[in-house]
C-alpha positions as semicolon CSV with decimal commas, in nm:
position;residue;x (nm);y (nm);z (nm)
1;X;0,960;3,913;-0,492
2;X;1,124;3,756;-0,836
3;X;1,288;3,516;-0,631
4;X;1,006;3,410;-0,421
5;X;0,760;3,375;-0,761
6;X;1,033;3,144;-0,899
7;X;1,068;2,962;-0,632
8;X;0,680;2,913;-0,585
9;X;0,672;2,817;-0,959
10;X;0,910;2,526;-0,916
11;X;0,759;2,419;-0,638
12;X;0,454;2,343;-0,802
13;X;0,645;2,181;-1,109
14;X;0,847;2,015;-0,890
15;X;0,476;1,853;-0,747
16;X;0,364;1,827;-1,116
17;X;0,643;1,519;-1,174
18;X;0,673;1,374;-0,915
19;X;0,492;1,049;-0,779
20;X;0,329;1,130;-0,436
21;X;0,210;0,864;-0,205
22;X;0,035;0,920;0,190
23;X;0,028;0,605;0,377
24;X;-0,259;0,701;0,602
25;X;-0,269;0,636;0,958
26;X;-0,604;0,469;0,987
27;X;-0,493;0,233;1,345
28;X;-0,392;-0,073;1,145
29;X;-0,624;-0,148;0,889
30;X;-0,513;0,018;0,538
31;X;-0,544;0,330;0,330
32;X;-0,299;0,477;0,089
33;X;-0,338;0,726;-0,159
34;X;-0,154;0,766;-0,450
35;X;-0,108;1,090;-0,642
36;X;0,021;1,087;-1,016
37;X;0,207;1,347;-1,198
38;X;-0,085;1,387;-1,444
39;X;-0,289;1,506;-1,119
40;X;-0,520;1,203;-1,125
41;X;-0,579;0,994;-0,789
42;X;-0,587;0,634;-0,697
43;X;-0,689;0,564;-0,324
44;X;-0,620;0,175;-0,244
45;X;-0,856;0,088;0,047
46;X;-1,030;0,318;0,285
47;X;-1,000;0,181;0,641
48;X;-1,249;0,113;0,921
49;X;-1,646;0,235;0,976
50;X;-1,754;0,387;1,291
51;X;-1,513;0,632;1,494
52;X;-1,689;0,947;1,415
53;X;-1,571;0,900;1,098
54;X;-1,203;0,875;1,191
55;X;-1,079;0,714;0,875
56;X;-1,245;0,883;0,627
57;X;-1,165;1,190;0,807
58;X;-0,771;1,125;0,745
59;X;-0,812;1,017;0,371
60;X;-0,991;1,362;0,329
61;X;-0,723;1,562;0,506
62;X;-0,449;1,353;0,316
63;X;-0,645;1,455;0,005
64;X;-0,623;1,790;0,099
65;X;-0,274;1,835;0,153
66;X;-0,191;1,658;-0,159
67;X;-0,439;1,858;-0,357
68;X;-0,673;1,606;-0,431
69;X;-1,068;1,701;-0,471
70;X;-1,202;1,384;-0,599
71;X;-1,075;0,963;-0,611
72;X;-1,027;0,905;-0,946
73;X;-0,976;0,579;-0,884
74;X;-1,021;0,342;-0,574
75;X;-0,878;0,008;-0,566
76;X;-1,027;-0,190;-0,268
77;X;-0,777;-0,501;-0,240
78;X;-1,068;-0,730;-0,074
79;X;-1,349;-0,706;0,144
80;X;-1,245;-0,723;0,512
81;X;-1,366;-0,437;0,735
82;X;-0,978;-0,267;0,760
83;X;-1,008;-0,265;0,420
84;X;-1,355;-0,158;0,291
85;X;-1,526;-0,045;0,576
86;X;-1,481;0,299;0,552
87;X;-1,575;0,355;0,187
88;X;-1,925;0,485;0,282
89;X;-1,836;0,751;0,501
90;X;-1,544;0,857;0,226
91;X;-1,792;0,868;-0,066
92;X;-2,016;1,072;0,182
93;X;-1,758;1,326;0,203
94;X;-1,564;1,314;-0,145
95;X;-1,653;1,244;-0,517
96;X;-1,532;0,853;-0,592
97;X;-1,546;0,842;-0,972
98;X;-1,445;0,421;-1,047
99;X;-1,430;0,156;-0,795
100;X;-1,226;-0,148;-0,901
101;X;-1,219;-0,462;-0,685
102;X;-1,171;-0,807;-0,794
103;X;-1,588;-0,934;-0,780
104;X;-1,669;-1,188;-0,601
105;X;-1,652;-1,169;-0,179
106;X;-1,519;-1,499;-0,093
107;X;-1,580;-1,478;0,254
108;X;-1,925;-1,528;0,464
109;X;-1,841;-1,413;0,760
110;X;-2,123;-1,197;0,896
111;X;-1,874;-0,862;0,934
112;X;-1,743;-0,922;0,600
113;X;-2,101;-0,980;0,478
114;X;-2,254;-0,683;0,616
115;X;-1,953;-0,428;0,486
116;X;-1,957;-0,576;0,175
117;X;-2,332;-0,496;0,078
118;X;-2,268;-0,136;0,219
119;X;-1,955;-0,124;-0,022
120;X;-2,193;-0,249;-0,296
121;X;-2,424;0,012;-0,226
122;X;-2,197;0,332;-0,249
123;X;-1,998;0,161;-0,543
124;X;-2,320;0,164;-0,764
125;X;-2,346;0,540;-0,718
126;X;-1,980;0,516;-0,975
127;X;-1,833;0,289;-1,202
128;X;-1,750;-0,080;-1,129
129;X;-1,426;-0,210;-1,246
130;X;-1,356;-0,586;-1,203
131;X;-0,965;-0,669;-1,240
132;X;-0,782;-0,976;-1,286
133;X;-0,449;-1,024;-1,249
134;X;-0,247;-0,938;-1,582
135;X;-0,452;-0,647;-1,598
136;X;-0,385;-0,218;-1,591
137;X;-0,576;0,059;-1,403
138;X;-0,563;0,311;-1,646
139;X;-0,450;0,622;-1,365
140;X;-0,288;0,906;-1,599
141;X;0,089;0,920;-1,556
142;X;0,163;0,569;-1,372
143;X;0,183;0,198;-1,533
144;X;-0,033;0,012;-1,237
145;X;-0,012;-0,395;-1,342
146;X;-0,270;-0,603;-1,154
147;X;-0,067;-0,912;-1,027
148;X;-0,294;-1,088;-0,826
149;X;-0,656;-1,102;-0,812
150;X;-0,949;-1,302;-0,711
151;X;-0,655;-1,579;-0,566
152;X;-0,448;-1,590;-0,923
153;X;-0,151;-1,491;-1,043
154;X;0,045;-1,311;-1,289
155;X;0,217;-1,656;-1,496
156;X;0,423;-1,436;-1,698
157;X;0,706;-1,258;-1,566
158;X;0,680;-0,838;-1,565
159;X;0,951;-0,683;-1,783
160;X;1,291;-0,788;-1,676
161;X;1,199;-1,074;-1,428
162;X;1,191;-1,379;-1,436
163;X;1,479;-1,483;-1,247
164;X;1,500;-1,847;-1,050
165;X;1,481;-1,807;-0,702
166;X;1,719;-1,972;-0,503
167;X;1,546;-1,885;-0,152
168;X;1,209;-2,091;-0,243
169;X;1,358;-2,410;-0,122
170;X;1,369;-2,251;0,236
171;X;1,032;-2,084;0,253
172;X;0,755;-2,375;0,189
173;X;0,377;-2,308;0,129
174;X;0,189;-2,265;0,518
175;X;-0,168;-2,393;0,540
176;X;-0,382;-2,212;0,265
177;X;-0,633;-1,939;0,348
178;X;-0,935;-2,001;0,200
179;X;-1,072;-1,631;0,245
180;X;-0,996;-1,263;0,146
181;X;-0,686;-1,219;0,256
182;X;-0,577;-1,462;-0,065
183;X;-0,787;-1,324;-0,265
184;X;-0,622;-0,934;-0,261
185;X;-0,543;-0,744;-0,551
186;X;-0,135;-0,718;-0,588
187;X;0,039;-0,424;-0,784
188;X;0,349;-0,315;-0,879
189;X;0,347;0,086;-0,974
190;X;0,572;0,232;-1,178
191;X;0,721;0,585;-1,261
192;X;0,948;0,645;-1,493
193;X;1,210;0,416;-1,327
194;X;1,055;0,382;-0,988
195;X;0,887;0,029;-0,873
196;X;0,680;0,028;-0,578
197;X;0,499;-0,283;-0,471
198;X;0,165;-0,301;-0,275
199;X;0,013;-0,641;-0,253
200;X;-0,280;-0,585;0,024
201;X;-0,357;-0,829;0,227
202;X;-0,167;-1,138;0,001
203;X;-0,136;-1,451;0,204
204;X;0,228;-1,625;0,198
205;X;0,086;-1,884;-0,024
206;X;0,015;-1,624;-0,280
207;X;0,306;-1,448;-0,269
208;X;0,512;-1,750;-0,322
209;X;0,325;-1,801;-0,660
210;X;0,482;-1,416;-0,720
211;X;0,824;-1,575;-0,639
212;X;0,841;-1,898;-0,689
213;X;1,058;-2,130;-0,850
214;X;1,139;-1,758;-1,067
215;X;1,095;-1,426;-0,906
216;X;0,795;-1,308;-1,164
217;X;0,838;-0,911;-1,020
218;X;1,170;-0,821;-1,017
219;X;1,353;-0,573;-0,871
220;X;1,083;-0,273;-0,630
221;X;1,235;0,039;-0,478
222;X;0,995;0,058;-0,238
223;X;0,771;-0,233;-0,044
224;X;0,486;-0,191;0,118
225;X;0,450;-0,452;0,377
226;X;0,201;-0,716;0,301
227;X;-0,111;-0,761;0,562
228;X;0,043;-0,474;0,824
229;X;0,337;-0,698;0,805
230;X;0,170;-1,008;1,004
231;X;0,308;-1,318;0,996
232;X;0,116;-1,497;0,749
233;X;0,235;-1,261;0,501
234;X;0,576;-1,098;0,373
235;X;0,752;-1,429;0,274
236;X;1,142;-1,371;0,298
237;X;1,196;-1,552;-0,040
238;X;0,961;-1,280;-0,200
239;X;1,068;-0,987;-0,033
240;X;1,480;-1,088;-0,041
241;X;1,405;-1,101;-0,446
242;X;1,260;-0,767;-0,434
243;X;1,548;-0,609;-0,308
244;X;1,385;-0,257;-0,134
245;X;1,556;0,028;-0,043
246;X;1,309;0,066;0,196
247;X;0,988;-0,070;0,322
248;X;0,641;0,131;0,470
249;X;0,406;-0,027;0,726
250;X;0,069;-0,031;0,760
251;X;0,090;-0,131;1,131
252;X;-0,149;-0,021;1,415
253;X;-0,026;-0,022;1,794
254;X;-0,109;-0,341;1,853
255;X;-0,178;-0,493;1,487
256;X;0,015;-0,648;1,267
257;X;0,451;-0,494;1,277
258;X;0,529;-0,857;1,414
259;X;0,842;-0,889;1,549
260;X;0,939;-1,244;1,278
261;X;0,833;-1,039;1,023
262;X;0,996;-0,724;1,080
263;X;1,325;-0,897;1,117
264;X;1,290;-1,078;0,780
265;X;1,262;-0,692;0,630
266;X;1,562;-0,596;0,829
267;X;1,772;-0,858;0,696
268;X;1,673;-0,823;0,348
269;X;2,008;-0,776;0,088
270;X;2,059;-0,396;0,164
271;X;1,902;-0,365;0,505
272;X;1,633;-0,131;0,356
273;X;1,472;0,134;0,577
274;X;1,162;-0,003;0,787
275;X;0,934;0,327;0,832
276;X;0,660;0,244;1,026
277;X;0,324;0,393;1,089
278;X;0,337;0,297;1,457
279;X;0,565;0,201;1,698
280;X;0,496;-0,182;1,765
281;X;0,412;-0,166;2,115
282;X;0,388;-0,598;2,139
283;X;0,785;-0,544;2,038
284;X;1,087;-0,471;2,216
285;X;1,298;-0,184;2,094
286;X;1,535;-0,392;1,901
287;X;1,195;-0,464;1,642
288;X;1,145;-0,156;1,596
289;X;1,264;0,159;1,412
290;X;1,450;0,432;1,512
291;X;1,250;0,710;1,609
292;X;1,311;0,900;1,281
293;X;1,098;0,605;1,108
294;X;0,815;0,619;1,292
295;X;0,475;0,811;1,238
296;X;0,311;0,764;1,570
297;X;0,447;0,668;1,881
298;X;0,202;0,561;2,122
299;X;-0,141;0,380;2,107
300;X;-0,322;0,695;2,130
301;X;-0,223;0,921;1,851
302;X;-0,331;1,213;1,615
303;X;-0,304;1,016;1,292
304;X;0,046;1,126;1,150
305;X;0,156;1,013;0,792
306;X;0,420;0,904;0,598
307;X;0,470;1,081;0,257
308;X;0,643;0,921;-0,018
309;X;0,787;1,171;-0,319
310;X;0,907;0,959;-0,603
311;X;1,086;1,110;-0,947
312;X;1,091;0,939;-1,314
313;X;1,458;0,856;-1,290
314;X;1,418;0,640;-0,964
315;X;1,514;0,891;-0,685
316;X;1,278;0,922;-0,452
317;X;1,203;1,095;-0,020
318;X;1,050;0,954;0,258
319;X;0,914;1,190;0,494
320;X;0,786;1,121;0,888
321;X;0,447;1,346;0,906
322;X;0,498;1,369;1,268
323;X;0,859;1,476;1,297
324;X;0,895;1,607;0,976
325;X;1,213;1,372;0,894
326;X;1,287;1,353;0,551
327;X;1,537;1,081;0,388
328;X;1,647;1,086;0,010
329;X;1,733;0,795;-0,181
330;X;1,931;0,762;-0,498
């Protein structure tokens, strides 16, 4: 009985300092929820509307399992419907004390136009926090840096970066986009000595003002991939400086997981781990995981997770919700 007590005891201090992060399966839009070791919660985007409340249904159990009764904090990167369409239905079923965002929608399309007013409407019922890049969300525990916002960048490098980039020659702008998607919110999250970075929906453009001519974020343990790893976004140059041990996607079946993009992560310096929330079904087997990386198999699925466990001196798991693989890192 002793042993058991102890054992029960560490396990909750062993939760107590540790960074936890659920990248929630919401069928390739985006939702991840970030847990700090002070307890508090930050929830970056909240997936689709509609299906019975399928997205909001997953952030809740996620919550759930990780302990969580209220969002202290959720960051909604920008205002497509993957993104904020399911904030509604969340704040209908779980307190959302401050919603940051950076302001102004900078898109007209009519589904952008109608989910934005009905994210307007629930965020009024908290507090409104309006970022630009350069700036912190104050979540107890982590240092979260705002790098891009409302389509600008940091222009100062983050604590030890800086470097040139010698891979910006070979990755040129593309043609701009002139909506959202460029205007995300970017941050890198830190722990102790663990970097994780989790730009949204960044456009290349963007992220080459992140890299280019210097590399203005440094080294990142973990990546998660830029725009459900499309093509548009996760520039080689950017993600080569990075340097990941391994990388999470926000994929769907048939969204996003693109078979350029997820070679560029795969031959990354390292060859970091590519753990994906769903098997690419427009890929062949060679671009895609092993089955030990992957949270859902086919198009049809139960909504498994991938749980990231992070520690102040940079170790950190990886854990497959749906086979229950687990993978340390040093």
């Amino acid at each position: 009985m002793k042993r058991l007590l102890l054992l029960g005891l560490c396990a909750l201090t062993c939760a107590a300092q540790e960074l936890r992060v659920y990248a929630i399966d919401v069928e390739g839009g985006k939702s991840t929820l970030y847990v700090s070791p002070s307890g508090q919660s930050m929830l970056v985007d909240a997936g689709y509307a509609g299906f019975q409340n399928r997205d909001a249904d997953r952030i809740v159990a996620a919550a759930k399992a990780a302990g969580v009764t209220q969002i202290d904090y959720l960051v909604i990167t920008h205002y497509h419907p993957d993104h904020v369409g399911g904030v509604p239905q969340l704040a209908a079923k779980m307190p959302i004390r401050n919603f940051v965002d950076h302001g102004k929608n900078f898109e007209t399309a009519k589904d952008v136009g109608d989910v934005y007013g009905n994210y307007v409407a629930a965020r009024a019922k908290g507090t409104h926090i309006v970022v630009k890049a350069g700036d912190r969300i104050p979540i107890g525990g982590l240092d979260v840096e705002v790098v891009t916002a409302a389509g600008k960048a940091i222009r100062k490098p983050l604590p030890g970066a800086g470097q040139p980039n010698p891979l910006c020659a070979s990755y040129p702008p593309i043609e701009p986009d002139k909506g959202e998607n460029a205007h995300s919110i970017g941050m890198v999250i830190s722990y102790g000595k663990f970097r994780l970075v989790d730009l949204g929906d960044l456009h290349w453009n963007r992220e080459r003002d992140l890299a280019c001519p210097n590399n203005l974020l440094g080294r990142a343990d973990v990546y998660m991939t830029t725009h459900h790893a499309k093509k548009t976004s996760g520039m080689p140059a950017m993600v080569y400086a990075l340097g990941p041990k391994a990388a999470i996607m926000n994929n769907g079946p048939k969204l996003g997981g693109v078979d350029s993009t997820w070679q560029a992560l795969h031959d990354s310096p390292g060859t970091p781990d590519i753990w994906q929330l769903h098997y690419a079904l427009m890929n062949d087997a060679a671009h895609n995981s092993a089955d030990s990386f992957i949270a859902n198999r086919s198009e049809d699925c139960t909504g498994n997770w991938i749980k990231l466990a992070a520690r102040a001196d940079g170790s950190f798991t990886i854990q497959n919700g749906r086979t229950q693989v687990e993978k340390a890192y040093r």
